[in-house]
C-alpha positions as a Python dict, from the first residue, in 0.01 Angstrom:
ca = {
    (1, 'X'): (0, 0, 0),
    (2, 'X'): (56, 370, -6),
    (3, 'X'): (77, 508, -368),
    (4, 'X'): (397, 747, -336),
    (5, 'X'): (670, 811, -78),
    (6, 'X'): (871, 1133, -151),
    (7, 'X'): (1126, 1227, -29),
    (8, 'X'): (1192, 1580, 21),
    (9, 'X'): (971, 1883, 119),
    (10, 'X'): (1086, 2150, -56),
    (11, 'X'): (939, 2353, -307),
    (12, 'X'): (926, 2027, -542),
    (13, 'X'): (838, 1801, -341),
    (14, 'X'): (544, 2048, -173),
    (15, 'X'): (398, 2103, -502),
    (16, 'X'): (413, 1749, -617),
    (17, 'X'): (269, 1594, -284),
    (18, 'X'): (-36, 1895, -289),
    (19, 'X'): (-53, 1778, -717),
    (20, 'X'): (-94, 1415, -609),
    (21, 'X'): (-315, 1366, -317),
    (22, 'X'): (-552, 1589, -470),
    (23, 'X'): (-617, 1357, -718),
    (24, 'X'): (-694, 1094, -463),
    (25, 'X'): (-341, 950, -401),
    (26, 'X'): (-233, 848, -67),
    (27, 'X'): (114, 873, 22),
    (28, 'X'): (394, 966, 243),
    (29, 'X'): (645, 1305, 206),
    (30, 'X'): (1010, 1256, 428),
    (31, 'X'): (1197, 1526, 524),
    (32, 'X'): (1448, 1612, 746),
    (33, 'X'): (1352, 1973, 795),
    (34, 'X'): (1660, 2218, 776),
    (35, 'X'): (1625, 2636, 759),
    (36, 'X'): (1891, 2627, 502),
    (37, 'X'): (1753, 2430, 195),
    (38, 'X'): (1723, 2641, -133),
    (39, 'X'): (1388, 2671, -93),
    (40, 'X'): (1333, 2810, 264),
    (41, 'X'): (1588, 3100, 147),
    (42, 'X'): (1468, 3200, -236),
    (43, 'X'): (1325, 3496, -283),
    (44, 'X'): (1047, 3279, -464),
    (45, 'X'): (1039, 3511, -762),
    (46, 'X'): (789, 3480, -1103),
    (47, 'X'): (860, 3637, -1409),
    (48, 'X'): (725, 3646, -1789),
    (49, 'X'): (1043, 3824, -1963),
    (50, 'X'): (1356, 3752, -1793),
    (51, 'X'): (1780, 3812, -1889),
    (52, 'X'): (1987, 4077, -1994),
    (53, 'X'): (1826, 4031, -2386),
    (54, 'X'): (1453, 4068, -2204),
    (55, 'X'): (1330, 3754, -2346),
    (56, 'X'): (1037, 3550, -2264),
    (57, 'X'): (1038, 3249, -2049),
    (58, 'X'): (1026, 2940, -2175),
    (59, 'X'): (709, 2811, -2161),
    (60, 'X'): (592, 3093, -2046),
    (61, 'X'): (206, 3102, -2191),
    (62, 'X'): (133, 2715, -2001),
    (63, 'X'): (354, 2806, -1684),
    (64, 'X'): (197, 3160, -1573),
    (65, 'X'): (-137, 3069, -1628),
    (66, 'X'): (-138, 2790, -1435),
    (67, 'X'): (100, 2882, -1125),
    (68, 'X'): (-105, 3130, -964),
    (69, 'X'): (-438, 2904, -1015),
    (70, 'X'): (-218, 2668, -799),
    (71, 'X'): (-111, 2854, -546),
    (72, 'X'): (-435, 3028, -498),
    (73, 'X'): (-542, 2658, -482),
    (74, 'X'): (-270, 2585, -225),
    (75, 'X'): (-418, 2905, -30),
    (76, 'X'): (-735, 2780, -15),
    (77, 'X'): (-660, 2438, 82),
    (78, 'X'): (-412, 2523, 395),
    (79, 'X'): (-543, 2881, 485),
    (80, 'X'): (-227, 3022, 467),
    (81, 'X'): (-147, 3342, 269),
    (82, 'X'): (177, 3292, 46),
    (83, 'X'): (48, 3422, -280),
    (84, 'X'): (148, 3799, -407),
    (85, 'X'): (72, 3888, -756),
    (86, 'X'): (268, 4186, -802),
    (87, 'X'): (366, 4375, -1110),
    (88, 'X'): (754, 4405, -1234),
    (89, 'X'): (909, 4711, -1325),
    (90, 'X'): (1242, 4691, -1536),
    (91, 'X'): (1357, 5069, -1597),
    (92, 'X'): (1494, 5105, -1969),
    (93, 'X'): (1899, 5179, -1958),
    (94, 'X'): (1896, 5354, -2333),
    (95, 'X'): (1638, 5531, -2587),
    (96, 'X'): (1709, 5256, -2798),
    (97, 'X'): (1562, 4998, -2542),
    (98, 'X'): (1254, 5196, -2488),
    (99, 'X'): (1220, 5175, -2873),
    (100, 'X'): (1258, 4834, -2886),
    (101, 'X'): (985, 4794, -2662),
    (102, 'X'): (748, 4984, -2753),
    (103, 'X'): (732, 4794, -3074),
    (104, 'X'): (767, 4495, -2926),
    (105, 'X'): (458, 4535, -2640),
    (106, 'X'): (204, 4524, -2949),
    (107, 'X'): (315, 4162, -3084),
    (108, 'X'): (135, 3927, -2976),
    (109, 'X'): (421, 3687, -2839),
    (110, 'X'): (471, 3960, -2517),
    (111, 'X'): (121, 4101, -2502),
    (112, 'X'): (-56, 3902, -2239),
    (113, 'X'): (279, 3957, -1985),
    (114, 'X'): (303, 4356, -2094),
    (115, 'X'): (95, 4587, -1834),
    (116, 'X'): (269, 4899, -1947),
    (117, 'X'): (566, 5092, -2178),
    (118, 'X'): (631, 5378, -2023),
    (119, 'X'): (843, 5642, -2228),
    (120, 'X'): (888, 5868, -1902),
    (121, 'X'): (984, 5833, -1545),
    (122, 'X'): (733, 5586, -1362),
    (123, 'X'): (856, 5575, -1032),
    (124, 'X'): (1132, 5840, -1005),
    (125, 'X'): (1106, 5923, -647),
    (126, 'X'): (1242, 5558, -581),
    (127, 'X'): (1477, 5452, -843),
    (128, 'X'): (1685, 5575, -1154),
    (129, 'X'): (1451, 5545, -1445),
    (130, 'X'): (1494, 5822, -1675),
    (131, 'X'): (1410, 5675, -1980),
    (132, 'X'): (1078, 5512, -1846),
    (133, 'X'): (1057, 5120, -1858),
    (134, 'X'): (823, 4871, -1882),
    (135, 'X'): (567, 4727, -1636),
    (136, 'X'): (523, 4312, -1648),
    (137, 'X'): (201, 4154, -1535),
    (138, 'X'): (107, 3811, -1465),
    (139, 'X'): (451, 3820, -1208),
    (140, 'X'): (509, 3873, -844),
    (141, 'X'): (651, 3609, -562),
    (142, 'X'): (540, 3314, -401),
    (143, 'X'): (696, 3320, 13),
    (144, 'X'): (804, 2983, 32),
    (145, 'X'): (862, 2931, 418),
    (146, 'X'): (534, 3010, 408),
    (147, 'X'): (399, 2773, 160),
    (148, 'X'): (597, 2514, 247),
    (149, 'X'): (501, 2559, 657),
    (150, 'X'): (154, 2534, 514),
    (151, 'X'): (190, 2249, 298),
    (152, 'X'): (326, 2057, 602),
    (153, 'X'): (67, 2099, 814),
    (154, 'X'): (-191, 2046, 562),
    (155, 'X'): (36, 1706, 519),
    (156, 'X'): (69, 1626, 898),
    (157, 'X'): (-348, 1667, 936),
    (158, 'X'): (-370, 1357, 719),
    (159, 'X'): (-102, 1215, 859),
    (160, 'X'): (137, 1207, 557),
    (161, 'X'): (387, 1373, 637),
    (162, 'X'): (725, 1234, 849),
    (163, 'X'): (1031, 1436, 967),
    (164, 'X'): (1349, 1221, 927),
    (165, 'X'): (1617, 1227, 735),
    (166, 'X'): (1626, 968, 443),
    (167, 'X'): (1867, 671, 420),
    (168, 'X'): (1905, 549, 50),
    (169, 'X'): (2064, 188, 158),
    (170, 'X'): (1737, 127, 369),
    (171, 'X'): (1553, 148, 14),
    (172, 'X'): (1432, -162, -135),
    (173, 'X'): (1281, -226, -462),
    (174, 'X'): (997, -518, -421),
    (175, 'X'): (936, -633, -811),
    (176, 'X'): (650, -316, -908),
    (177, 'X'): (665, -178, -562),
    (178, 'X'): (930, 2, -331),
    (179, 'X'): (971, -21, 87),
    (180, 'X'): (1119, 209, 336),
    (181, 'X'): (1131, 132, 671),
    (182, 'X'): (744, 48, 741),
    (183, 'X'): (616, 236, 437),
    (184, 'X'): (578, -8, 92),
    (185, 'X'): (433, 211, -174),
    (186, 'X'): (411, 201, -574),
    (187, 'X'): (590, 512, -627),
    (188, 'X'): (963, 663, -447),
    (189, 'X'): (990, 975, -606),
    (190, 'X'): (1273, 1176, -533),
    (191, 'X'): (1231, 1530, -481),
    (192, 'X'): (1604, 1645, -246),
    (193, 'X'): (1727, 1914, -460),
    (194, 'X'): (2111, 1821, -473),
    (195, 'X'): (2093, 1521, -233),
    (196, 'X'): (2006, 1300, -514),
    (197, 'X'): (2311, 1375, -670),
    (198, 'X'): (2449, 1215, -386),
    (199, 'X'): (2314, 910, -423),
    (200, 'X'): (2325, 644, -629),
    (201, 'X'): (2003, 581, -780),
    (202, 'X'): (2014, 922, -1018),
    (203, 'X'): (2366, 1091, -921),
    (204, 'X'): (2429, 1001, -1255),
    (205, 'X'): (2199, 1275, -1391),
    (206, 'X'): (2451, 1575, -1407),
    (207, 'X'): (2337, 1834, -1163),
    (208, 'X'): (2502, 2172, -1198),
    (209, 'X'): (2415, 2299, -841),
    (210, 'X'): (2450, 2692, -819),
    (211, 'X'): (2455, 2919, -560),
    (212, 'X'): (2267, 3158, -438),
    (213, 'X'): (2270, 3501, -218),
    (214, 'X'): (2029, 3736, -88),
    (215, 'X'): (2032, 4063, 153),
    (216, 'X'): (1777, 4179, 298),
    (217, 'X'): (1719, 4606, 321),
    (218, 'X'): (1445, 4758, 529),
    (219, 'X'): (1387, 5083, 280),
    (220, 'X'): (1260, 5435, 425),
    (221, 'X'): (923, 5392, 217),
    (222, 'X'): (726, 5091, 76),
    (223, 'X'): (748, 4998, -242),
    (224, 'X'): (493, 4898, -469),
    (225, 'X'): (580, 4703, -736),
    (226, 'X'): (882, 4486, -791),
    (227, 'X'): (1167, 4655, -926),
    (228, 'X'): (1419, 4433, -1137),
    (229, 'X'): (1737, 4605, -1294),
    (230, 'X'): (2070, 4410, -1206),
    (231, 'X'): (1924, 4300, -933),
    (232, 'X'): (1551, 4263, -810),
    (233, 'X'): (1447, 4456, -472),
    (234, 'X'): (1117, 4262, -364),
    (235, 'X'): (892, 4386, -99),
    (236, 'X'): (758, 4153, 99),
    (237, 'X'): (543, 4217, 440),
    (238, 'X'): (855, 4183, 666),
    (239, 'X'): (1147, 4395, 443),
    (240, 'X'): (1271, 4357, 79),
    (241, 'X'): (1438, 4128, -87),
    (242, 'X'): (1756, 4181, -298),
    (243, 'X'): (1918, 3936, -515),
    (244, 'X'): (2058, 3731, -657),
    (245, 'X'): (2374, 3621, -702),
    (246, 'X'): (2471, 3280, -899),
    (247, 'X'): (2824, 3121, -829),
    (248, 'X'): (2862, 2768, -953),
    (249, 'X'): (3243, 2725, -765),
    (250, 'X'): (3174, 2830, -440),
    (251, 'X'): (2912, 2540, -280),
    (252, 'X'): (2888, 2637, 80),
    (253, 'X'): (2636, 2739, 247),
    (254, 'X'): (2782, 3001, 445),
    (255, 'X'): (2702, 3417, 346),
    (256, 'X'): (2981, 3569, 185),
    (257, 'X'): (3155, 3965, 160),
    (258, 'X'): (3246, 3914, -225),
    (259, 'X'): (2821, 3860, -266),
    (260, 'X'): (2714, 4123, -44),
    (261, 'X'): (2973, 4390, -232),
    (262, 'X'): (2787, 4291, -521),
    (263, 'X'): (2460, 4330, -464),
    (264, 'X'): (2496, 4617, -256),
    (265, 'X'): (2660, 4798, -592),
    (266, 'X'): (2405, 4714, -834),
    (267, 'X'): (2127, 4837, -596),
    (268, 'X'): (2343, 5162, -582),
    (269, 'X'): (2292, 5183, -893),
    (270, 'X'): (1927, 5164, -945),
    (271, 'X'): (1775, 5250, -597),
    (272, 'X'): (1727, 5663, -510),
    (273, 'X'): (1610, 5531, -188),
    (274, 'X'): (1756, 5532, 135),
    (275, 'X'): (1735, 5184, 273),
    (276, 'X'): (1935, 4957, 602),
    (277, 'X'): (2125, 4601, 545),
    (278, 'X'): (1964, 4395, 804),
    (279, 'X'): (2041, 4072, 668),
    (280, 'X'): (2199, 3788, 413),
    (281, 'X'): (2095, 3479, 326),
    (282, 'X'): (2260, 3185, 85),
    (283, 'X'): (2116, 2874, -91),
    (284, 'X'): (2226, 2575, -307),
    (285, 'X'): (1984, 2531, -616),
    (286, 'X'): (1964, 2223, -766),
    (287, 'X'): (2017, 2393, -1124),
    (288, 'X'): (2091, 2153, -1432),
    (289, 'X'): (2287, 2215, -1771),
    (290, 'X'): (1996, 2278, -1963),
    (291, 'X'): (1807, 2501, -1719),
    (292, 'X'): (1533, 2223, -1775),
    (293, 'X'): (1402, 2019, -1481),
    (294, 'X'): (1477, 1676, -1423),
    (295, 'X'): (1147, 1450, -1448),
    (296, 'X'): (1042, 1110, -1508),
    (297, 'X'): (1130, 780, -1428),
    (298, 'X'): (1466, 558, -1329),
    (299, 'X'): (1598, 376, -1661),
    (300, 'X'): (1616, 28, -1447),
    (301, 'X'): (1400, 103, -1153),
    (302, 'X'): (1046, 140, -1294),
    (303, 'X'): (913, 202, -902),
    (304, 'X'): (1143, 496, -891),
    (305, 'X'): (1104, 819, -1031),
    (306, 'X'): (1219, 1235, -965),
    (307, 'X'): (1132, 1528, -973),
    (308, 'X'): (1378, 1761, -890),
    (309, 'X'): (1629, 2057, -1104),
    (310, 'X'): (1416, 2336, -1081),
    (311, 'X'): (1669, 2562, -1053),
    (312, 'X'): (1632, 2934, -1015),
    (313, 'X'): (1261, 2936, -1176),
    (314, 'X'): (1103, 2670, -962),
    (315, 'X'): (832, 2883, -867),
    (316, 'X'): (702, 2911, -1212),
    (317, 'X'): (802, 2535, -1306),
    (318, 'X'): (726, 2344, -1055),
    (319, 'X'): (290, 2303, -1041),
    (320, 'X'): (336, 2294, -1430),
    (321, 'X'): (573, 1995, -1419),
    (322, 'X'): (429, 1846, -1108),
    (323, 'X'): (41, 1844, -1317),
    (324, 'X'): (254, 1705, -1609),
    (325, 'X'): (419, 1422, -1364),
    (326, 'X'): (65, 1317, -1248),
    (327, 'X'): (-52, 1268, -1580),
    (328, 'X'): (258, 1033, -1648),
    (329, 'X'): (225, 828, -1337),
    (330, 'X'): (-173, 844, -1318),
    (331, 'X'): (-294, 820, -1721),
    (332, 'X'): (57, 708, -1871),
    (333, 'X'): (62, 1041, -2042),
    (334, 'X'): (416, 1137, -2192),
    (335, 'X'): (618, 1367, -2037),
    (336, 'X'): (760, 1704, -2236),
    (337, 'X'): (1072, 1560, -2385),
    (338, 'X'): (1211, 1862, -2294),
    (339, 'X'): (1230, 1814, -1940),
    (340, 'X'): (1209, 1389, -1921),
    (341, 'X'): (1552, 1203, -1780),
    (342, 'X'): (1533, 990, -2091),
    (343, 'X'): (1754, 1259, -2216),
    (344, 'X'): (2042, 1186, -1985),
    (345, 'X'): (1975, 841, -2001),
    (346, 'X'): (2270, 758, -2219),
    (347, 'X'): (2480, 867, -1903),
    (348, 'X'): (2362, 603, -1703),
    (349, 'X'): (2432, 409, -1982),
    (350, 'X'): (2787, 522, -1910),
    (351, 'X'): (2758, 447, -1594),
    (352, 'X'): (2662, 62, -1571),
    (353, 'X'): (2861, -43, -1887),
}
């Protein structure tokens, strides 16, 4: 008996399958690999202080320290390169901003994310920052086609990893155990993104799926940090990446004008630099009400658990959560009540009464 099947290879599901078997699980990961899932298309962004107000993430002192120990992890284990620490620049818009800052880079609740305050012009020849800005650390971007190519080979060399595309009605719960097809295994954890709100066992949890779009600019000269004002222009080894929009009515997955209008104006208004469109990408992210991620275990179905809702931070959550998930299934450690289903579970409630 295998001791997890998940289903799904994203971002989630990569992180939770690396999390598990290297703590001496054995298991299966299904996918039906697509170019279009959330994952394959995010710009795969981390950052400390984040939002209009320039406030710290939550969670922020567990998350950072621990994502890029993981990845670097993840590096070493596949021998591919996804990882890029890179520092964040956020130009200040006022005087009265850069004030606020500067007080605020001495407390000790922003130090260990602050690299710089700068009360002048940092990088001038590239963007409009007249009033200086400050300069994040412990950020940069994680390429997730990358990772996620990576993490499938390292799955398919110990042959745990199947491409095909997952048929809830062919799962069957077997007392403490679960069976799919020819796999029987203690654990079904489902880690789709917003296919599990199509199905039954947690489409009661209430997703609020948002999407996503991102151009792509080839600039006239690299760029070395990340710059983040409106929008974020990220440079990775192939172009930069410019995003992102967030549009919980429109749900398909094609590109659309009213997104690239957007972006394009907010990067007219902070880039100096001369740069060429060659490209737009969209996404669905399986985002939830609370911004918080969905984790834990089915209310009736003790065999069956998720791990899914990362939502626009998934980067940053997901080895946190995933380390946090192990402990639950492996130790019976509790889950951060924060991000456990139990807090929906009154909707299923709803749903069987």
């Amino acid at each position: 008996m295998l001791d997890f099947i998940i289903v799904g290879q994203g971002l989630a599901g990569s992180v939770l399958a690396f999390t598990l078997i290297r703590r001496g699980c054995k298991g299966i990961v299904l996918d039906h690999a697509k170019g279009n899932g959330a994952s394959q298309v995010a710009a795969g962004l981390y950052n400390p202080v984040t939002g209009r107000k320039m406030v710290k993430t939550w969670k922020a002192d567990h998350l950072f320290p621990f994502l890029e120990n993981f990845y670097a992890q993840a590096e070493k284990e596949t021998g591919y390169s996804f990882l890029y620490p890179q520092p964040i620049y956020r130009p200040f818009q006022d005087v009265e901003e850069q004030n606020d800052w500067m007080g605020k880079s001495s407390n000790n609740h922003f130090a260990p994310f602050v690299h710089h305050v700068a009360k002048e012009s940092m990088f001038g020849e590239d963007i409009h920052d007249p009033y200086g800005g400050i300069l994040l650390k412990q950020s940069g971007f994680v390429d997730l086609p990358v990772f996620i190519q990576g993490i499938r080979h390292w799955l398919q060399a110990m042959n745990s990893y199947r491409e095909t595309l997952f048929d809830p009605q062919q799962l069957q719960i077997e007392g403490e155990a679960v069976r799919y097809q020819e796999w029987k295994a203690r654990k079904v954890i489902f880690c789709d993104g917003t296919a599990s709100a199509r199905h039954h066992f947690f489409g009661w949890l209430p997703f609020r799926p948002v999407k996503g779009e991102l151009l792509y600019i080839a600039l006239e000269k690299p760029i070395e940090v990340i710059y983040n004002r409106g929008v974020f222009v990220l440079p990775t080894p192939q172009f930069c990446k410019v995003g992102a929009t967030y549009d919980h009515h429109d749900l398909s997955q094609e590109i659309t004008a009213k997104a690239r209008t957007y972006l394009l104006e907010k990067l007219n208004i902070l880039l100096k630099s001369k740069f060429e469109l060659v490209g737009q990408v969209a996404g669905i992210r399986p985002a939830t009400p609370d911004r918080r991620p969905f984790v834990g275990i089915h209310p009736a179905y003790k065999p069956m658990g998720i791990f899914n809702g990362l939502g626009t931070k998934g980067v940053s959550l997901a080895p946190y959560f995933a380390s946090q998930l192990a402990d639950h299934l492996l130790q019976g450690k509790a889950l951060d009540e924060e991000v456990n289903i139990s807090r929906y579970f009154q909707l299923y409630n709803r749903v069987i009464a």
